[in-house]
C-alpha positions as CSV (number, residue, x, y, z in Angstrom):
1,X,0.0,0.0,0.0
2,X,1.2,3.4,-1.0
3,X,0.5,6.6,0.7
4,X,0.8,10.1,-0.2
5,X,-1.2,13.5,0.7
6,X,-4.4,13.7,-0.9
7,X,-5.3,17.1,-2.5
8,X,-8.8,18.4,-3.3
9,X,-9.3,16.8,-6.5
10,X,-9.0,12.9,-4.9
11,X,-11.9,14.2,-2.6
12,X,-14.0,15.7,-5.5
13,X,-13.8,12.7,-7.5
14,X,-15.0,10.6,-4.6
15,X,-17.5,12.9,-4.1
16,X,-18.6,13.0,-7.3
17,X,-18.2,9.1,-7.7
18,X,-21.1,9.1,-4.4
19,X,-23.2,11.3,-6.5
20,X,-23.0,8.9,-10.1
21,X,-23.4,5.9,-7.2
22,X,-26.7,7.7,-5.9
23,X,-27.8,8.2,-8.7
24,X,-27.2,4.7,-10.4
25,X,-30.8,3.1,-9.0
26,X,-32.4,5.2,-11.4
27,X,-30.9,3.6,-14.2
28,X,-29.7,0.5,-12.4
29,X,-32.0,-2.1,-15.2
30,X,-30.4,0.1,-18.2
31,X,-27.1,-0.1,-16.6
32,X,-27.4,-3.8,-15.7
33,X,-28.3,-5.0,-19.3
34,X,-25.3,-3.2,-20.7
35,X,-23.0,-5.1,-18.7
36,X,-23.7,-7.6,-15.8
37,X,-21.3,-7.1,-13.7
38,X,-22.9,-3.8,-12.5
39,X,-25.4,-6.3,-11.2
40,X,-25.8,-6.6,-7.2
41,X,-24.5,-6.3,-5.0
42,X,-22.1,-3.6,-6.9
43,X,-23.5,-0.7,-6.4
44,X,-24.2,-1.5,-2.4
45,X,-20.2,-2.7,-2.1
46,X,-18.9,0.3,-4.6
47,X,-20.6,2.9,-2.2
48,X,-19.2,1.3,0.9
49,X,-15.6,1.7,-0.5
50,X,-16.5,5.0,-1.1
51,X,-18.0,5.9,2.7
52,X,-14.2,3.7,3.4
53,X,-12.2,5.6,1.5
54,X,-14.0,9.1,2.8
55,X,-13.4,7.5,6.3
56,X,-9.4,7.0,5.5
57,X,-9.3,10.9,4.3
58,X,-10.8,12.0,8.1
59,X,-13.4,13.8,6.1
60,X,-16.7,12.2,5.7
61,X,-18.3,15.4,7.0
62,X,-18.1,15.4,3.0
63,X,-21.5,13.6,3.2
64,X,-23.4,16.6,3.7
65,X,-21.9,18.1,0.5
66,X,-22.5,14.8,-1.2
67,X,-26.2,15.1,-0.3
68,X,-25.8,18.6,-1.5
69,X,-24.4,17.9,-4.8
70,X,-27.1,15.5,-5.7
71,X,-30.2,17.8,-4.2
72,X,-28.6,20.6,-6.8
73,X,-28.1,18.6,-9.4
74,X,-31.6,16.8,-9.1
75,X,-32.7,20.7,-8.8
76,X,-31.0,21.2,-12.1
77,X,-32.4,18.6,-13.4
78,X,-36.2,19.9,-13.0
79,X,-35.5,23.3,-13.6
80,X,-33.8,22.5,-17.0
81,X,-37.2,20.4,-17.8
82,X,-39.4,23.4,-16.9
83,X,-37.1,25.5,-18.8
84,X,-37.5,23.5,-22.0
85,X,-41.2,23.2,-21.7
86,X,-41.3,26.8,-21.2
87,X,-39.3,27.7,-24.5
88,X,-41.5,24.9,-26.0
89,X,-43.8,26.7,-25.3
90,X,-43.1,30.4,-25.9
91,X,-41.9,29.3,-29.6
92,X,-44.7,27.6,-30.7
93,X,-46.8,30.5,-28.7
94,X,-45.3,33.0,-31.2
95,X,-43.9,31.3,-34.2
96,X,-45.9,33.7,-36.3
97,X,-44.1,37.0,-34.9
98,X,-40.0,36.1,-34.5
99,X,-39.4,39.2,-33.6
100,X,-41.3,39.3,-31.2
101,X,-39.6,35.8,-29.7
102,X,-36.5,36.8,-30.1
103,X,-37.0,39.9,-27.9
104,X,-38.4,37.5,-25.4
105,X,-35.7,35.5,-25.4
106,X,-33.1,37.9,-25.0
107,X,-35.0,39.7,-22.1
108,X,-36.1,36.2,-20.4
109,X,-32.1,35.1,-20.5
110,X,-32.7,32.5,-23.1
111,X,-30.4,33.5,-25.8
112,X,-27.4,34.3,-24.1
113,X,-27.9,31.5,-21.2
114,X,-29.6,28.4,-22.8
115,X,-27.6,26.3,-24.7
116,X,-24.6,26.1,-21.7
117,X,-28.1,26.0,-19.4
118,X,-28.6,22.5,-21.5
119,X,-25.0,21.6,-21.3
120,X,-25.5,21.3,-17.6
121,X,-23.5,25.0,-16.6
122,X,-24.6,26.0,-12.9
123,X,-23.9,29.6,-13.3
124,X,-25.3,30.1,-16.9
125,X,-28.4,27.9,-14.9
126,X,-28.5,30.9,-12.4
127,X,-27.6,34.1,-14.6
128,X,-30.9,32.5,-16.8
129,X,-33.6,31.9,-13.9
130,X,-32.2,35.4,-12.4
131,X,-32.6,37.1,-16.2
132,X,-35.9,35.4,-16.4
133,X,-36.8,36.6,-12.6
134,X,-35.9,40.0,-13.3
135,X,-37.5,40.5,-16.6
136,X,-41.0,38.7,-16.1
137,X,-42.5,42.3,-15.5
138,X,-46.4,42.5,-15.5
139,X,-46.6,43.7,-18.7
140,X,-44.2,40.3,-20.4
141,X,-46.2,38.2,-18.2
142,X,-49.8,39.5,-19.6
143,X,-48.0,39.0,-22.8
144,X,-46.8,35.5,-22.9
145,X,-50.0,34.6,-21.0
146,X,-52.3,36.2,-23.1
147,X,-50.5,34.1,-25.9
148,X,-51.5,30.3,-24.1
149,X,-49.1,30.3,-21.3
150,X,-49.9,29.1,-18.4
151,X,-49.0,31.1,-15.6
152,X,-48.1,28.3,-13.3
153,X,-44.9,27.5,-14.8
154,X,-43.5,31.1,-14.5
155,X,-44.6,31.3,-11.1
156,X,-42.3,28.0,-11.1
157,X,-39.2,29.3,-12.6
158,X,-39.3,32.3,-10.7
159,X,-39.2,30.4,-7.2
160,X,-36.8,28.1,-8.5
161,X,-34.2,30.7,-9.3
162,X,-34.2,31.2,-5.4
163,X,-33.9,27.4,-4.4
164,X,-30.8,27.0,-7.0
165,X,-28.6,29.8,-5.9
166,X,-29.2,29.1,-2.3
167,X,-28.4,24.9,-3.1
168,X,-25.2,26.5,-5.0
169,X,-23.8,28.8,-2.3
170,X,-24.4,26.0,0.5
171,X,-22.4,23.5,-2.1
172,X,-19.9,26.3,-2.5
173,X,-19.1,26.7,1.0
174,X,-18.8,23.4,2.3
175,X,-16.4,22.6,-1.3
176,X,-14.5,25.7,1.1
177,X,-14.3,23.3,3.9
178,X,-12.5,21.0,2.9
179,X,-9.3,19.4,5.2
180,X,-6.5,20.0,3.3
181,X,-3.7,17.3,4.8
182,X,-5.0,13.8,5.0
183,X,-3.0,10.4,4.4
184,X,-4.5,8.3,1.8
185,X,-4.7,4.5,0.1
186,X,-3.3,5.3,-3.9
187,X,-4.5,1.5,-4.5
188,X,-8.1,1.8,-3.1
189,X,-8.6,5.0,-4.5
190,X,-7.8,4.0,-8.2
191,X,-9.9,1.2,-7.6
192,X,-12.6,3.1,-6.7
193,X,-12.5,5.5,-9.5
């Protein structure tokens, strides 16, 4: 066994292993059929070495940002669906005046913010529910509603640019916490990741 300092990154990739492991029951039967030995107990034993190999840092008050990790990115998750609805939406809702859309979607944050929203960017995620919080005045809102929206999905995004920052700046500051001197086992950790 071999040991050397850890740095942040060892503990970010076990962290971010925990999330992929927490999130693996979703897709466990997908997973499974692709290759068998992903069968159980693998997922139960893989987290376990995780949780061990936490343990051997001294640091698995890294749970917490685990937990977290995977209540923002399940945050991003649904806020990226409503987002695509809602541009679903707004297109087909004025397809016969682009103008008029594309002024939308520059003042709602979709044009500048969107596509790195899709490619799963946190901040652009924020910068477009904050665009989008900002810019929903009265008058937009009568707009877009008058046009078929339904009101309850702004009311959505609005509250949701709330919940994301404030799931962000918790995950910020306990990534800011982290111990910074910790001996670890090199042979258990590649075999984790």
């Amino acid at each position: 066994m071999s040991e050397r300092k850890y740095n942040c990154k060892d503990v970010d990739m076990l962290v971010a292993s925990n999330v992929v492991m927490g999130n693996f029951e979703q897709y466990k039967d997908q997973l499974v059929a692709k290759r068998k030995t992903w069968a159980d107990p693998f997922a139960v034993n893989l987290e376990e070495r995780i949780g061990n190999a936490l343990d051997i840092l001294g640091i698995n008050t890294r749970a917490e940002q685990t937990s977290v990790t995977r209540q923002l990115v399940k945050t991003q998750n649904l806020a990226l669906e409503k987002l695509a609805t809602f541009k679903i939406q707004l297109d087909v809702d004025f397809e016969d005046d682009p103008n008029k859309l594309r002024d939308l979607e520059q003042k709602l944050g979709f044009s500048r913010h969107y596509s790195q929203v899709r490619s799963g960017n946190q901040e652009a995620l924020i910068q477009l529910l904050t665009a989008f919080k900002q810019n929903m005045t009265p008058e937009v809102r009568q707009e877009i509603e008058g046009a078929g929206m339904d009101g309850a999905i702004i009311d959505e995004l609005i509250a949701m640019r709330d919940e994301v920052n404030e799931i962000n700046i918790k995950q910020e500051t306990l990534k800011g916490n982290t111990p910074k001197d910790t001996a670890l086992n090199v042979d258990e950790m590649n075999a984790i990741y």
